[in-house]
C-alpha positions in Angstrom: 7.8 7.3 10.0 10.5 6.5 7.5 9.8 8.4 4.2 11.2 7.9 0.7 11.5 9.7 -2.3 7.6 9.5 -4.3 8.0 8.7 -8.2 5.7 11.5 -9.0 7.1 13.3 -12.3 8.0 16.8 -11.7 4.6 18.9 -11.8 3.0 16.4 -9.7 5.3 16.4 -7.3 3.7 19.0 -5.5 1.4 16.7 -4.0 3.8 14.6 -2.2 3.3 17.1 0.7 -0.6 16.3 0.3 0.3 12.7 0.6 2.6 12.7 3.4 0.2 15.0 5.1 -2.8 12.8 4.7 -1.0 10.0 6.2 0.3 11.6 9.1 -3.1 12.8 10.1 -4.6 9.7 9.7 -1.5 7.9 12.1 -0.7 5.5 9.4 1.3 3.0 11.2 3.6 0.2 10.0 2.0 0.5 5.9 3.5 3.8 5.3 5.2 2.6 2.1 1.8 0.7 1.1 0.1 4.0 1.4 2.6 6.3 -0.2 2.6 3.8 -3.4 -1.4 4.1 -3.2 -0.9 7.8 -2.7 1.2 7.9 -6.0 -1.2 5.5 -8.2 -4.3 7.9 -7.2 -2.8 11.2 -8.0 -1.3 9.7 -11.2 -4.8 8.4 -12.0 -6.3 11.5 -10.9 -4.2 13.1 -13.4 -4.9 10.9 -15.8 -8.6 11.2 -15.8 -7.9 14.7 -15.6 -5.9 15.1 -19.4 -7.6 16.8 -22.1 -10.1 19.1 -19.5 -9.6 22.5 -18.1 -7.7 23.5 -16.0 -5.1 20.9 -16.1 -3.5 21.4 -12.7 -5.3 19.2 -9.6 -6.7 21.3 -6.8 -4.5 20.3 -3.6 -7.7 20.8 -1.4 -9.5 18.1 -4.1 -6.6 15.6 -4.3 -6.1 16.0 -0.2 -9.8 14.9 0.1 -9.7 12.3 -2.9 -6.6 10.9 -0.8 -8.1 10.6 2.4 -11.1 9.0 1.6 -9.5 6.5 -0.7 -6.9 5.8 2.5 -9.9 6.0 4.9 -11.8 2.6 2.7 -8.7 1.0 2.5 -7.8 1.1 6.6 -11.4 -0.1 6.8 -10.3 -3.0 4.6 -7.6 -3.5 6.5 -9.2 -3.8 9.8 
């Protein structure tokens, strides 16, 4: 798998572990890139949704799940 560098801003780059993680486990083949921009645009939405409530930082355990699913539907899709 060839990775490059995630355009998460700086607290959110903690999840790009959770990302690369998810995708590995699933044995994402040949759309890593696709899935590491999806990846990005979830967490940044998830963060998005998130502004304004308490607490402000993500769970890694919610996004990891969030992530998974959301790659899971979209393998289905692709299948």
């Amino acid at each position: 798998m060839s990775w490059f560098s995630l355009q998460l801003p700086g607290p959110l780059q903690k999840y790009e572990r959770v990302i690369r993680s998810v995708i590995k486990e699933l044995g994402i083949d040949g759309w890593e890139e696709e899935y590491i921009e999806e990846g990005v645009g979830v967490v940044m939405r998830m963060e998005k949704e998130q502004a304004g409530t308490e607490p402000q930082v993500l769970h890694e355990t919610t996004v990891y799940h969030i992530l998974k699913d959301h790659f899971c539907q979209s393998l289905d899709s692709h299948s």
